[in-house]
PDB file of N, CA, C and O in Angstrom:
ATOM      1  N   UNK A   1       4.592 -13.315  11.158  1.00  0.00           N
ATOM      2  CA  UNK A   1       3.342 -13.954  11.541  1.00  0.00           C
ATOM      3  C   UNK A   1       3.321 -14.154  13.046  1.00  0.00           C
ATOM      4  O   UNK A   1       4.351 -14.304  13.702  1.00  0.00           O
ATOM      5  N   UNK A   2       1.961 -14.148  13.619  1.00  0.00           N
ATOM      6  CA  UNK A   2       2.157 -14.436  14.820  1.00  0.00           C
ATOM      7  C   UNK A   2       1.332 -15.873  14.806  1.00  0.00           C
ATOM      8  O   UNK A   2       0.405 -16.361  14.159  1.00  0.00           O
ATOM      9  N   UNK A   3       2.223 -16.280  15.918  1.00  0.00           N
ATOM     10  CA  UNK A   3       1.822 -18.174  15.603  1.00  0.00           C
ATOM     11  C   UNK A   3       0.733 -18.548  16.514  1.00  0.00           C
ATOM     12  O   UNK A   3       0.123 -19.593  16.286  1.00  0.00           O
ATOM     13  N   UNK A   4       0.320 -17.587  17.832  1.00  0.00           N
ATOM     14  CA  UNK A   4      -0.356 -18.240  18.173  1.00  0.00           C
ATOM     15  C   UNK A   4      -2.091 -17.988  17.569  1.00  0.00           C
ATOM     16  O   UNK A   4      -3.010 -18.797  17.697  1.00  0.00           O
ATOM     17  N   UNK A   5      -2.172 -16.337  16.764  1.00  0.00           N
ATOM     18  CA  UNK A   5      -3.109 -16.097  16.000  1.00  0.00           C
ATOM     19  C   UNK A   5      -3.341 -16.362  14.545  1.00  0.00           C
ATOM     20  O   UNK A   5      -4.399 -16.220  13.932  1.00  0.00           O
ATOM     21  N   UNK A   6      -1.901 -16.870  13.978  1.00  0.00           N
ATOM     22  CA  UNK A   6      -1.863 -17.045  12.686  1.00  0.00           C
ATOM     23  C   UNK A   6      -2.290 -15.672  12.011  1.00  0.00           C
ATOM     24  O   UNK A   6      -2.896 -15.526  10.950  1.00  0.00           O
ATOM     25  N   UNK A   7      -1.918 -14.899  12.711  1.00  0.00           N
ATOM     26  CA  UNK A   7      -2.031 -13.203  11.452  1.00  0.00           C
ATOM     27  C   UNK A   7      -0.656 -12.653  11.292  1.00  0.00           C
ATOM     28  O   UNK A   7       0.333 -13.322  11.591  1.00  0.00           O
ATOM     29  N   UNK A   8      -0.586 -11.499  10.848  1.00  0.00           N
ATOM     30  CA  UNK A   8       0.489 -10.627  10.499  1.00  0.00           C
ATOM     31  C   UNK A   8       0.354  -9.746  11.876  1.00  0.00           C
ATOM     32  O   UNK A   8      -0.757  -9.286  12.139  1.00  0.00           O
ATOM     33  N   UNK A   9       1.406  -9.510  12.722  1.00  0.00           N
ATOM     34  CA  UNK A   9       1.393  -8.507  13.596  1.00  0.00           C
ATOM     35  C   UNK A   9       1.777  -7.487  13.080  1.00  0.00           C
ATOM     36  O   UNK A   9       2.764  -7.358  12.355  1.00  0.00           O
ATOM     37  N   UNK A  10       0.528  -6.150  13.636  1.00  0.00           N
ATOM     38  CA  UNK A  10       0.697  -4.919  13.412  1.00  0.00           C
ATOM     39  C   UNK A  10       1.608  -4.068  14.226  1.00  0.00           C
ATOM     40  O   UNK A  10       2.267  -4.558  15.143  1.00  0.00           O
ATOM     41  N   UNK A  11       1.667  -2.672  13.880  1.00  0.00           N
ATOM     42  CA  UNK A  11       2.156  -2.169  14.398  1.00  0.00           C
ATOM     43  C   UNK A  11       1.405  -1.408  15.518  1.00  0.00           C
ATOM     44  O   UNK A  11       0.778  -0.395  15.207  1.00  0.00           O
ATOM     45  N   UNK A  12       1.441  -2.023  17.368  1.00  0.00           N
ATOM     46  CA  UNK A  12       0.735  -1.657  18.471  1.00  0.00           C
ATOM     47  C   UNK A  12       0.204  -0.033  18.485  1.00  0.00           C
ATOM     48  O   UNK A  12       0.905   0.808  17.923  1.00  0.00           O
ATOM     49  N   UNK A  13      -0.900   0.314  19.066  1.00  0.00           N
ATOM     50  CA  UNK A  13      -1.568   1.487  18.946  1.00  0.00           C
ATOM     51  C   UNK A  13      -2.094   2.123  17.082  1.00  0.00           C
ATOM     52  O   UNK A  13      -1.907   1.455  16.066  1.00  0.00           O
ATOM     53  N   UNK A  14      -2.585   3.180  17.111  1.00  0.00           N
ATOM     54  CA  UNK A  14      -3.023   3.846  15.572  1.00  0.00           C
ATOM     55  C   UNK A  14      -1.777   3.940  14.685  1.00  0.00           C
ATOM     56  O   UNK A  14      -0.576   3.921  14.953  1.00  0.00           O
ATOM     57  N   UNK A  15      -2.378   4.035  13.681  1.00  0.00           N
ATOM     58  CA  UNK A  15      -1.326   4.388  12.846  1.00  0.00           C
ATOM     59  C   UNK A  15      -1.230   5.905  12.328  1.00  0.00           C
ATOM     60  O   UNK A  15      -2.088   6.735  12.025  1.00  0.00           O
ATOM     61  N   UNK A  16       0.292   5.919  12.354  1.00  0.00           N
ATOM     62  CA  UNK A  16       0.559   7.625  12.256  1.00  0.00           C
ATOM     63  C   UNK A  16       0.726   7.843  10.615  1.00  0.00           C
ATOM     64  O   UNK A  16       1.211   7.067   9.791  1.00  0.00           O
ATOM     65  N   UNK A  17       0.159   9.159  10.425  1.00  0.00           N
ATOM     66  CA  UNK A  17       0.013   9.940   9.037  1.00  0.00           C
ATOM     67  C   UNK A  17       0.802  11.456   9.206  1.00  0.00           C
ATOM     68  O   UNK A  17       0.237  12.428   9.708  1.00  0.00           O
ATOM     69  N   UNK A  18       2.117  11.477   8.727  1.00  0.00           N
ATOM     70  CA  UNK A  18       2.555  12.673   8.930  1.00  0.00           C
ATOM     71  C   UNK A  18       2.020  13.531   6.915  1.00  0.00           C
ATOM     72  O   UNK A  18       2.045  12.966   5.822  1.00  0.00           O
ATOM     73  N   UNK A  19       1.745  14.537   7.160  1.00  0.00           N
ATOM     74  CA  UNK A  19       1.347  15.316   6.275  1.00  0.00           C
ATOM     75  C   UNK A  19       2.759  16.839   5.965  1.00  0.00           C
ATOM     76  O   UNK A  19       2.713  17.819   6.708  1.00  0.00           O
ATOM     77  N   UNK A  20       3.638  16.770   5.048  1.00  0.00           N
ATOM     78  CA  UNK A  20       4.458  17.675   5.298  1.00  0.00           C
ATOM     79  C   UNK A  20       4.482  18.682   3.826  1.00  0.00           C
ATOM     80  O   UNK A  20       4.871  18.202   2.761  1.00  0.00           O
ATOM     81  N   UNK A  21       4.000  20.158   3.947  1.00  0.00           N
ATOM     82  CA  UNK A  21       3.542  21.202   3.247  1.00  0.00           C
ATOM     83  C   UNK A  21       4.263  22.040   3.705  1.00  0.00           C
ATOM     84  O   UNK A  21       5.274  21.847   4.381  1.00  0.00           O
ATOM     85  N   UNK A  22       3.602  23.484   3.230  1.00  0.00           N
ATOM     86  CA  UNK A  22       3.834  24.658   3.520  1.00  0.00           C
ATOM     87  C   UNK A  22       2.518  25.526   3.484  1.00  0.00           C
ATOM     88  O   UNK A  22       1.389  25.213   3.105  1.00  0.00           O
ATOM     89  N   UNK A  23       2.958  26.605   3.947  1.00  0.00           N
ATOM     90  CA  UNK A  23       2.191  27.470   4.350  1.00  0.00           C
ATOM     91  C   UNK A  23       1.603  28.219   2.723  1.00  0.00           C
ATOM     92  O   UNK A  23       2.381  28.604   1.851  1.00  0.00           O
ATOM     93  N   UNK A  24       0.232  28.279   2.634  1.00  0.00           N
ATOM     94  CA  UNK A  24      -0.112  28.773   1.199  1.00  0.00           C
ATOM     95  C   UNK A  24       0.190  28.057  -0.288  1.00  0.00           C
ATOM     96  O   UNK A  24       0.584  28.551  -1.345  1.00  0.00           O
ATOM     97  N   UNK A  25      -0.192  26.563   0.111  1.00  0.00           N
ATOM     98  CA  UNK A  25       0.277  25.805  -0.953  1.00  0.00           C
ATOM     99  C   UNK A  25      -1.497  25.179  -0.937  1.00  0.00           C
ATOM    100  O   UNK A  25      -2.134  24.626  -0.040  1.00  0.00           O
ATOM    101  N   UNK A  26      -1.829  25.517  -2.174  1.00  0.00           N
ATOM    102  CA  UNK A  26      -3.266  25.046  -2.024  1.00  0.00           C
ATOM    103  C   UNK A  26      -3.220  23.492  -2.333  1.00  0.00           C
ATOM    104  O   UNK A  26      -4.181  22.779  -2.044  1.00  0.00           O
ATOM    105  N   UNK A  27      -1.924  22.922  -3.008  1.00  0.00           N
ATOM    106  CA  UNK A  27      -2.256  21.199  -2.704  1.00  0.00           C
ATOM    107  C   UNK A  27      -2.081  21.041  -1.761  1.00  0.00           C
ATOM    108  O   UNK A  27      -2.650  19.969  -1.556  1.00  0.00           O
ATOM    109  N   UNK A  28      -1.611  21.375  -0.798  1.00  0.00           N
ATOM    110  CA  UNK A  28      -1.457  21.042   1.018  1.00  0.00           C
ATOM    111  C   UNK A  28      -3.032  20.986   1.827  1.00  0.00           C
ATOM    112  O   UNK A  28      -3.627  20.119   2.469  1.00  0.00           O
ATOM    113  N   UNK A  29      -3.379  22.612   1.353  1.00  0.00           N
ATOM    114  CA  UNK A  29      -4.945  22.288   1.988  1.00  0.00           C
ATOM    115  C   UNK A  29      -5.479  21.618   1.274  1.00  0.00           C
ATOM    116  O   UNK A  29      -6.424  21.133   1.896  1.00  0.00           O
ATOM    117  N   UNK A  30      -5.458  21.091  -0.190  1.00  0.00           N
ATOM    118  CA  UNK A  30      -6.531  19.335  -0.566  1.00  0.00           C
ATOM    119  C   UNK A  30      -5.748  18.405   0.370  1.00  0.00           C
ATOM    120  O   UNK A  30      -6.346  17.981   1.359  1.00  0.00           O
ATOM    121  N   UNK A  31      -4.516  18.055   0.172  1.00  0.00           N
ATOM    122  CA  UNK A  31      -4.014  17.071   0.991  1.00  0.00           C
ATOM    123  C   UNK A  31      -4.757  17.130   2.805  1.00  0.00           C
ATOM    124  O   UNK A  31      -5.209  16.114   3.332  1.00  0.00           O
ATOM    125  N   UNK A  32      -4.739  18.295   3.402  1.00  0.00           N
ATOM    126  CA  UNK A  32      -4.620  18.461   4.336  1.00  0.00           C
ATOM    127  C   UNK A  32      -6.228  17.648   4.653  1.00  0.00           C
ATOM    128  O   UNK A  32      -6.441  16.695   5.403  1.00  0.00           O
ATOM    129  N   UNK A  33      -7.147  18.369   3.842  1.00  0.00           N
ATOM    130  CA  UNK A  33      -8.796  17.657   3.767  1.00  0.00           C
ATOM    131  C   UNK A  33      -8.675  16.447   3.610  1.00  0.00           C
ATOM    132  O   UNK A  33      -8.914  15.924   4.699  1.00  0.00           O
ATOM    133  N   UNK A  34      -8.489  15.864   3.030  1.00  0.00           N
ATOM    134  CA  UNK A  34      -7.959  14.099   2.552  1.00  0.00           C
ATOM    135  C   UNK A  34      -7.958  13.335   3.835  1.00  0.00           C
ATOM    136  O   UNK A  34      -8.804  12.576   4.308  1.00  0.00           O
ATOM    137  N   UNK A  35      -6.345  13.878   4.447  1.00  0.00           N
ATOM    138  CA  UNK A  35      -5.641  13.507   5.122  1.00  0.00           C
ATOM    139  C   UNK A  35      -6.910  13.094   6.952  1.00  0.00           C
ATOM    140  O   UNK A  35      -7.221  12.183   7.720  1.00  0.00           O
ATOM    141  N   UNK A  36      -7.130  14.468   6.696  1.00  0.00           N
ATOM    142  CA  UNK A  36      -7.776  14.529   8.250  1.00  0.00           C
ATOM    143  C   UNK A  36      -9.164  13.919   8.329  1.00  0.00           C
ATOM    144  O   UNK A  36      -9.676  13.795   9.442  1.00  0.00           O
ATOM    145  N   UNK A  37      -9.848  13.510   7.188  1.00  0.00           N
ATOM    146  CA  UNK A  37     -10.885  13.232   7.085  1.00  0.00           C
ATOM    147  C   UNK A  37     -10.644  11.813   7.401  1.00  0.00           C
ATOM    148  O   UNK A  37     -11.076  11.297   8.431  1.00  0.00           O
ATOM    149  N   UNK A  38      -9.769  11.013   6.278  1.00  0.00           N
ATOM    150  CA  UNK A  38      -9.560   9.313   5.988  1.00  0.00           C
ATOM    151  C   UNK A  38      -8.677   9.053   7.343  1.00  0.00           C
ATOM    152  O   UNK A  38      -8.387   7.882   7.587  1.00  0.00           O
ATOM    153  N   UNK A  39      -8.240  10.063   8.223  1.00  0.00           N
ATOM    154  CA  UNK A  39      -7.874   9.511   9.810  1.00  0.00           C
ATOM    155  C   UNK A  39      -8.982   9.635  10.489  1.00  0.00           C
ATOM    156  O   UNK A  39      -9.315   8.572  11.015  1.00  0.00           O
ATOM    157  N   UNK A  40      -9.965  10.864  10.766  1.00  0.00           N
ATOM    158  CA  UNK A  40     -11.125  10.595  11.637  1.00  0.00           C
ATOM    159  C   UNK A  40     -11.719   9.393  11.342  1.00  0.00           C
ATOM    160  O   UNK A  40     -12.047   8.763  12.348  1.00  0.00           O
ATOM    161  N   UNK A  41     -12.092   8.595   9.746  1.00  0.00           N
ATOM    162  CA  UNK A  41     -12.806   7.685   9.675  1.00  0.00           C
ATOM    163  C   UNK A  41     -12.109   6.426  10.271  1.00  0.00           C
ATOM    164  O   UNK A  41     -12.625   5.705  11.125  1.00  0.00           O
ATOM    165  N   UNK A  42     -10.756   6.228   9.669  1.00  0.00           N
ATOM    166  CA  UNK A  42     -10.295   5.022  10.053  1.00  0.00           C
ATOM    167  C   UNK A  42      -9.343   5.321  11.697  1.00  0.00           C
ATOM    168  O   UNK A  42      -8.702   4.325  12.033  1.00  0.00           O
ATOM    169  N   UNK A  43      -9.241   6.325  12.497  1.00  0.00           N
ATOM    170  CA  UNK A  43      -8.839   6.073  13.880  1.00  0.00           C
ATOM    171  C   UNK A  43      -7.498   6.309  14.113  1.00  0.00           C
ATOM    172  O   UNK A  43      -7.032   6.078  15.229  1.00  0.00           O
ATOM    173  N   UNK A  44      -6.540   6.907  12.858  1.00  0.00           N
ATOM    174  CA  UNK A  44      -5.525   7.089  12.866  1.00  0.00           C
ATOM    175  C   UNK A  44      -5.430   8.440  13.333  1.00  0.00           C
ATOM    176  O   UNK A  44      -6.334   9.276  13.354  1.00  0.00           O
ATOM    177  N   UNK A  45      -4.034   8.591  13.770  1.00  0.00           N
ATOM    178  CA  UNK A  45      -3.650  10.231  14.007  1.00  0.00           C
ATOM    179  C   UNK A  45      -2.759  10.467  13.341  1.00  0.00           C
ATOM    180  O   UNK A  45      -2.019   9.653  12.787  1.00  0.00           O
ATOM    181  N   UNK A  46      -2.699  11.943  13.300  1.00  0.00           N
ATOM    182  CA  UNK A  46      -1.710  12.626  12.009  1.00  0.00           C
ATOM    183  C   UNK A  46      -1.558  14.104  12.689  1.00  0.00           C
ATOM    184  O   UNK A  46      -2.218  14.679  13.555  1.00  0.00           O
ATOM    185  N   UNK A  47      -0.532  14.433  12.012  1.00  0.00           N
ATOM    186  CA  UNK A  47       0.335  15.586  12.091  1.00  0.00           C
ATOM    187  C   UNK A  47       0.473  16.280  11.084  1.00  0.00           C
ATOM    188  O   UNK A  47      -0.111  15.883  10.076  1.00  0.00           O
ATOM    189  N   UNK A  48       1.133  17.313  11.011  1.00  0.00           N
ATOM    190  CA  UNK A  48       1.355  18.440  10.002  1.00  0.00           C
ATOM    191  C   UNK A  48       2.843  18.939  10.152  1.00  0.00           C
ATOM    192  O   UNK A  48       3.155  19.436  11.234  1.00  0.00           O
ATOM    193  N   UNK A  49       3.841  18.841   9.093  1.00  0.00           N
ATOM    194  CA  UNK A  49       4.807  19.361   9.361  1.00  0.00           C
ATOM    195  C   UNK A  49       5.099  20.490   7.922  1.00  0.00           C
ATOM    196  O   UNK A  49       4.781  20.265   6.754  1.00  0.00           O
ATOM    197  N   UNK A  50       5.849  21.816   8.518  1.00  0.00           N
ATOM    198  CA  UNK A  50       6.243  22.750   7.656  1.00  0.00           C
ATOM    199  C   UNK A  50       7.486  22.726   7.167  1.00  0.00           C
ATOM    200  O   UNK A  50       8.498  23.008   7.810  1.00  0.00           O
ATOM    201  N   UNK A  51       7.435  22.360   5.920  1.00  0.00           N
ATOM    202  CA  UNK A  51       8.792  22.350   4.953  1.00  0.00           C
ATOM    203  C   UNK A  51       9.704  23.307   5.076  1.00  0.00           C
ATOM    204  O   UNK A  51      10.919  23.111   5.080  1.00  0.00           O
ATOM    205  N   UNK A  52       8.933  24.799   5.221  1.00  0.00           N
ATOM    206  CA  UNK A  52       9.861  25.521   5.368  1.00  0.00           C
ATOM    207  C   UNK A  52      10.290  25.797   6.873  1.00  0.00           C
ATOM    208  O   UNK A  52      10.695  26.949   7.029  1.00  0.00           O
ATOM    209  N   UNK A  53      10.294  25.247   7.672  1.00  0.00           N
ATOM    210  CA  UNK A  53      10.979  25.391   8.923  1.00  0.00           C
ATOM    211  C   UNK A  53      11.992  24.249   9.472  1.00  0.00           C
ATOM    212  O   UNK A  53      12.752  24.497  10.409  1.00  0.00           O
ATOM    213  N   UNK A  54      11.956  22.826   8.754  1.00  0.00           N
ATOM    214  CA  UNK A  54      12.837  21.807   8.991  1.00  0.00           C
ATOM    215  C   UNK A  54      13.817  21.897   7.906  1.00  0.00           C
ATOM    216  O   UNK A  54      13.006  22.314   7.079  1.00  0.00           O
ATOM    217  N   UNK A  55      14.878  21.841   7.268  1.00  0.00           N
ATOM    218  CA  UNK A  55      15.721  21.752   7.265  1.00  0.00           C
ATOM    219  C   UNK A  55      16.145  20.190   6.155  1.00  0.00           C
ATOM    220  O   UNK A  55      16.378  20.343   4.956  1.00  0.00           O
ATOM    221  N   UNK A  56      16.168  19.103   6.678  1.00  0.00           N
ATOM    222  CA  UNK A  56      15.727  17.817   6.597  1.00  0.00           C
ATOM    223  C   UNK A  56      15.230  17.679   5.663  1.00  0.00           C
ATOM    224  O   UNK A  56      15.720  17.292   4.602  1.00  0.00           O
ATOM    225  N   UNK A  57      13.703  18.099   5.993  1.00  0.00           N
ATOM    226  CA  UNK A  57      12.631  17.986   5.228  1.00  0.00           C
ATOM    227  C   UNK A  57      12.587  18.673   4.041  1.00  0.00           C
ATOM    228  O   UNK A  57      12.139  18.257   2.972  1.00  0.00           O
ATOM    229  N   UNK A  58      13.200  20.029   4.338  1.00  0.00           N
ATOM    230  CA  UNK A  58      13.081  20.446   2.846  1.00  0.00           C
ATOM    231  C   UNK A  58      14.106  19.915   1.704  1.00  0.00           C
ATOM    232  O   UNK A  58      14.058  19.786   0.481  1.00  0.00           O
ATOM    233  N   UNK A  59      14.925  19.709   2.585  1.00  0.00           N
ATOM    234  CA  UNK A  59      16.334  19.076   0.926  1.00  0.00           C
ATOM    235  C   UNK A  59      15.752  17.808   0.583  1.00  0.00           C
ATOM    236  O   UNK A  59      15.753  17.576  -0.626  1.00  0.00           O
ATOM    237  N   UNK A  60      15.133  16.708   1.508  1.00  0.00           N
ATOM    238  CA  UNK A  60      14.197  15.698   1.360  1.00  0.00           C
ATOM    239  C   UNK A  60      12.877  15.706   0.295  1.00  0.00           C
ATOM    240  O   UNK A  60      12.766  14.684  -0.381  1.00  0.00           O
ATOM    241  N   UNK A  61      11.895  16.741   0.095  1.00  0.00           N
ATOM    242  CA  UNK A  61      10.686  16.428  -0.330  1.00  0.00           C
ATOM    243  C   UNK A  61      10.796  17.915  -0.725  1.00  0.00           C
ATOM    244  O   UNK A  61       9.660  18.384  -0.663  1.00  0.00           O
ATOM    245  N   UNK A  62      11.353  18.501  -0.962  1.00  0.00           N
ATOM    246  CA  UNK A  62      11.207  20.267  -1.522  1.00  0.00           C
ATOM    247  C   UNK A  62       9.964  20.367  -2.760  1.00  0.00           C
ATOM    248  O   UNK A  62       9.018  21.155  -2.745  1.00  0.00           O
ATOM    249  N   UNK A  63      10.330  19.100  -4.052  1.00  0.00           N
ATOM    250  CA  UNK A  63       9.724  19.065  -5.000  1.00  0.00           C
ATOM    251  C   UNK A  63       8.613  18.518  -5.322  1.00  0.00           C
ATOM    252  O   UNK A  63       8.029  18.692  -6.392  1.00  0.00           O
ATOM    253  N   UNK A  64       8.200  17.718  -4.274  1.00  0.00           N
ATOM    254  CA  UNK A  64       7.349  17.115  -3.838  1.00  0.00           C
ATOM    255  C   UNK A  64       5.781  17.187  -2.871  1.00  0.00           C
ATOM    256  O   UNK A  64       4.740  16.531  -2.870  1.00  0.00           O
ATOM    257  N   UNK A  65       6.281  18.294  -2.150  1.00  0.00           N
ATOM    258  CA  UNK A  65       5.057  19.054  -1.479  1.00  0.00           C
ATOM    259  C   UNK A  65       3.897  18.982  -1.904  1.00  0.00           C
ATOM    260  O   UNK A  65       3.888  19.638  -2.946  1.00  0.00           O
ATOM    261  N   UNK A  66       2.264  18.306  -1.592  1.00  0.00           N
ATOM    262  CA  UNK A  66       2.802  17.934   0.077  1.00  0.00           C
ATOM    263  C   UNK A  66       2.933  16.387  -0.340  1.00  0.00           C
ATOM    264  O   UNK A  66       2.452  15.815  -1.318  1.00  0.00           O
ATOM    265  N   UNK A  67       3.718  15.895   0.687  1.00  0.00           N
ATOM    266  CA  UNK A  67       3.705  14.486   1.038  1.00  0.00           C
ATOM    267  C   UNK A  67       3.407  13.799   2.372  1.00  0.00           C
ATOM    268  O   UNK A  67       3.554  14.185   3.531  1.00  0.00           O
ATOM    269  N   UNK A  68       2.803  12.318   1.688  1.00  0.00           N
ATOM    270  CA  UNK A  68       2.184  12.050   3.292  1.00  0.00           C
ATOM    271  C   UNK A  68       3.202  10.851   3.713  1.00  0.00           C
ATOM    272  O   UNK A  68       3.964  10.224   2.977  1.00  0.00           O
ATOM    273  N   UNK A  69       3.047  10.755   4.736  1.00  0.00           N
ATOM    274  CA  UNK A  69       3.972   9.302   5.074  1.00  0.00           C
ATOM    275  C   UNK A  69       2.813   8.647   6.385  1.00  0.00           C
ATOM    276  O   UNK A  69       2.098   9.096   7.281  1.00  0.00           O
ATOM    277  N   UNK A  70       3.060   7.792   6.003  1.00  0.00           N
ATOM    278  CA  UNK A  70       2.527   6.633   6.965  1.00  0.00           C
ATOM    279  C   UNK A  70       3.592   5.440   7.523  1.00  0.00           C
ATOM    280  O   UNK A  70       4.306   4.605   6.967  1.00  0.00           O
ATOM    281  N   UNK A  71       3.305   5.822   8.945  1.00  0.00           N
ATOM    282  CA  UNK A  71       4.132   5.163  10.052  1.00  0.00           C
ATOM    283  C   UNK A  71       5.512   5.435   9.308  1.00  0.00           C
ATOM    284  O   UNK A  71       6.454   4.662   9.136  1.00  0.00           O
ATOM    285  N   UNK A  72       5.389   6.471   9.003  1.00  0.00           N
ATOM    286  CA  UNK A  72       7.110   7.188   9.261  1.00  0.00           C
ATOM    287  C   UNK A  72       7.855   6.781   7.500  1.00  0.00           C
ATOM    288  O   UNK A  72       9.060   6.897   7.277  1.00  0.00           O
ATOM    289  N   UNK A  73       6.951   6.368   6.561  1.00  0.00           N
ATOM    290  CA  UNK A  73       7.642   5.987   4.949  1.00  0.00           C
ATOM    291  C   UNK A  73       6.455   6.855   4.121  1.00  0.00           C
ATOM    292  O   UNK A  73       5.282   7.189   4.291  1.00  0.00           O
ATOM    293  N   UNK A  74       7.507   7.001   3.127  1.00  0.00           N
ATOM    294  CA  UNK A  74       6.694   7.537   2.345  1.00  0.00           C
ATOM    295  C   UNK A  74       5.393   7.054   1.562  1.00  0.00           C
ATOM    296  O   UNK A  74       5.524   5.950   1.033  1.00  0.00           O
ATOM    297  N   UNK A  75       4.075   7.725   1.381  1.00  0.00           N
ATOM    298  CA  UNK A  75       2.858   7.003   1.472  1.00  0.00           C
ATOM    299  C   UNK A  75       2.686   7.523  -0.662  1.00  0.00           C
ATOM    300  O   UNK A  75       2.757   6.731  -1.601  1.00  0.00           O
ATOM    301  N   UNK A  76       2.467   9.032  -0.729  1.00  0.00           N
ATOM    302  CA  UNK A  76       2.531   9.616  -1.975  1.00  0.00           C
ATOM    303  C   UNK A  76       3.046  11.249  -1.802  1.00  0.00           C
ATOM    304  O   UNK A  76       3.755  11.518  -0.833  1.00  0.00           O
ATOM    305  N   UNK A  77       2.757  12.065  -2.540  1.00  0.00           N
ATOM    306  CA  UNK A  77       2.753  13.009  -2.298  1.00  0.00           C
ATOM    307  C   UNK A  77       1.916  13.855  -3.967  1.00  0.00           C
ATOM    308  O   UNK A  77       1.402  13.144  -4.831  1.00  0.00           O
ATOM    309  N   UNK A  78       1.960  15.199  -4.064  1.00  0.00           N
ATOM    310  CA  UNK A  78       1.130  16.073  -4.692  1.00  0.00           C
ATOM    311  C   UNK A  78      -0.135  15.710  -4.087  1.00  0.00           C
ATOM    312  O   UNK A  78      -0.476  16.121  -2.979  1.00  0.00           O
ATOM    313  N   UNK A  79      -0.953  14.807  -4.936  1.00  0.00           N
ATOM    314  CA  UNK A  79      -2.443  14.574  -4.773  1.00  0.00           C
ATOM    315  C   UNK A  79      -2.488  13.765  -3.996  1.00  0.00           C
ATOM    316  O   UNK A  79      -1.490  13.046  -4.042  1.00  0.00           O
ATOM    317  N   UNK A  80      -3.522  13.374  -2.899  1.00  0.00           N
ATOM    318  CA  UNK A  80      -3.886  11.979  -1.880  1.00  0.00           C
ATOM    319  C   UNK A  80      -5.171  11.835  -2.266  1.00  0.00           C
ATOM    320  O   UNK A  80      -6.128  12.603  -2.166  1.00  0.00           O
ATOM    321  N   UNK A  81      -5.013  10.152  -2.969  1.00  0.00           N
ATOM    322  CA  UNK A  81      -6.279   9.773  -3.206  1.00  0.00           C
ATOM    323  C   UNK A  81      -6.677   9.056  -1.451  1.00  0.00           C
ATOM    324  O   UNK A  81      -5.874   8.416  -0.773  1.00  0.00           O
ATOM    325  N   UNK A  82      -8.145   9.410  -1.043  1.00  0.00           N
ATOM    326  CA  UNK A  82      -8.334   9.298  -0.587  1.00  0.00           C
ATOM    327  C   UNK A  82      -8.506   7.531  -0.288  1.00  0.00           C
ATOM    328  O   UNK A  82      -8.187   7.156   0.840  1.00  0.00           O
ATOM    329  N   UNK A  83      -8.972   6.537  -1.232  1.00  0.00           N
ATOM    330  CA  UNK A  83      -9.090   5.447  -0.941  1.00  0.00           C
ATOM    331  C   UNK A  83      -7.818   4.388  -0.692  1.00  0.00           C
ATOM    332  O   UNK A  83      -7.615   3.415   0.034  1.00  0.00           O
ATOM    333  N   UNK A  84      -7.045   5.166  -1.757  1.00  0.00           N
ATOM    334  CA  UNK A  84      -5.468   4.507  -1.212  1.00  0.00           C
ATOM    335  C   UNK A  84      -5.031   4.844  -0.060  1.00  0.00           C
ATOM    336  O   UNK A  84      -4.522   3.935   0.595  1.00  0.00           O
ATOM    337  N   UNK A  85      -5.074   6.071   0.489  1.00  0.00           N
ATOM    338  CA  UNK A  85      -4.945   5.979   2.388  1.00  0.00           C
ATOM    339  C   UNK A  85      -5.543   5.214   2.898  1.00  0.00           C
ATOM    340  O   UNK A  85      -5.013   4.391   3.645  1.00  0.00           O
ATOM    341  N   UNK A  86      -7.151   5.247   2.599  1.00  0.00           N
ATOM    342  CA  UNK A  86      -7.453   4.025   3.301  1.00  0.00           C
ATOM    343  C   UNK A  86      -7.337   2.887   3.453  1.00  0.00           C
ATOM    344  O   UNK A  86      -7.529   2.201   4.457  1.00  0.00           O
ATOM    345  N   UNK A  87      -6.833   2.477   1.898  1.00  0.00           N
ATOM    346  CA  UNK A  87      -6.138   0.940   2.101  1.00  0.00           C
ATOM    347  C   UNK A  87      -4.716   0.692   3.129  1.00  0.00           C
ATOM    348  O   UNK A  87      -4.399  -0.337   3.725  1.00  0.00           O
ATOM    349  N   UNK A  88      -4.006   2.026   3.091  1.00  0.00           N
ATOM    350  CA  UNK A  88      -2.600   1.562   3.554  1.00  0.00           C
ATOM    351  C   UNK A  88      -2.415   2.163   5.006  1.00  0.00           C
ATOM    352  O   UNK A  88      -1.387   2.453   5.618  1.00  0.00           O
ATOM    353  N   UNK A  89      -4.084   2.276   5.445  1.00  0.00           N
ATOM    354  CA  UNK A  89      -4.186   2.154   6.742  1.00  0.00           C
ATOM    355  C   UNK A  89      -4.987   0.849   7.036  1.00  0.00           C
ATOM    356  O   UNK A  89      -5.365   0.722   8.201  1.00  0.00           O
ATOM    357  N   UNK A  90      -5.333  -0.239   6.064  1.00  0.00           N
ATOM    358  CA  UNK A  90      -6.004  -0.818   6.807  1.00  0.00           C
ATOM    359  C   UNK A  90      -7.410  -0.579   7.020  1.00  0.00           C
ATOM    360  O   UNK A  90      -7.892  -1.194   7.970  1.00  0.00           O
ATOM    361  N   UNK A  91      -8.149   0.138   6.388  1.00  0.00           N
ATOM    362  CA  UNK A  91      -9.778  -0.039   6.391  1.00  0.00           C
ATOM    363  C   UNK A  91     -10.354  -0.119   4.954  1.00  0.00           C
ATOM    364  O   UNK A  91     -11.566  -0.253   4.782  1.00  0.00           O
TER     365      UNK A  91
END
């Protein structure tokens, strides 16, 4: 809490939406529509990362594709309902 506003402090600047797919995965491009739309509305920025080029990522979320994360945790992955992003960004 912050005491002199009595709120919850956020985390300073937008909030980040990483989106991580592959190339020719048609749930990636729904995700990808979802994704970029419910950030233009609510002010967030987001990224795109390719499973098959990290390493990490793929022994991480292989089965899972795509998945989104917000501010760096995992948010869902396969389908993104669009209104639950928007809640767990905050609009």
């Amino acid at each position: 809490m912050d005491g002199m506003f009595g709120r919850t402090k956020k985390k300073s600047g937008p909030r980040a939406v990483t989106l991580i797919g592959k190339p020719g995965c048609h749930l990636c491009d729904d995700a990808r529509e979802v994704v970029a739309k419910v950030c233009a509305e609510t002010g967030a920025v987001w990224e795109e990362k390719d499973i098959s080029q990290d390493e990490e990522l793929y022994r991480a979320y292989w089965e899972q594709i795509p998945v989104v994360l917000v501010d760096g945790e995992q948010h869902t992955f396969w389908r993104v309902d669009p209104e639950r992003l928007r809640r767990a960004l905050g609009a």
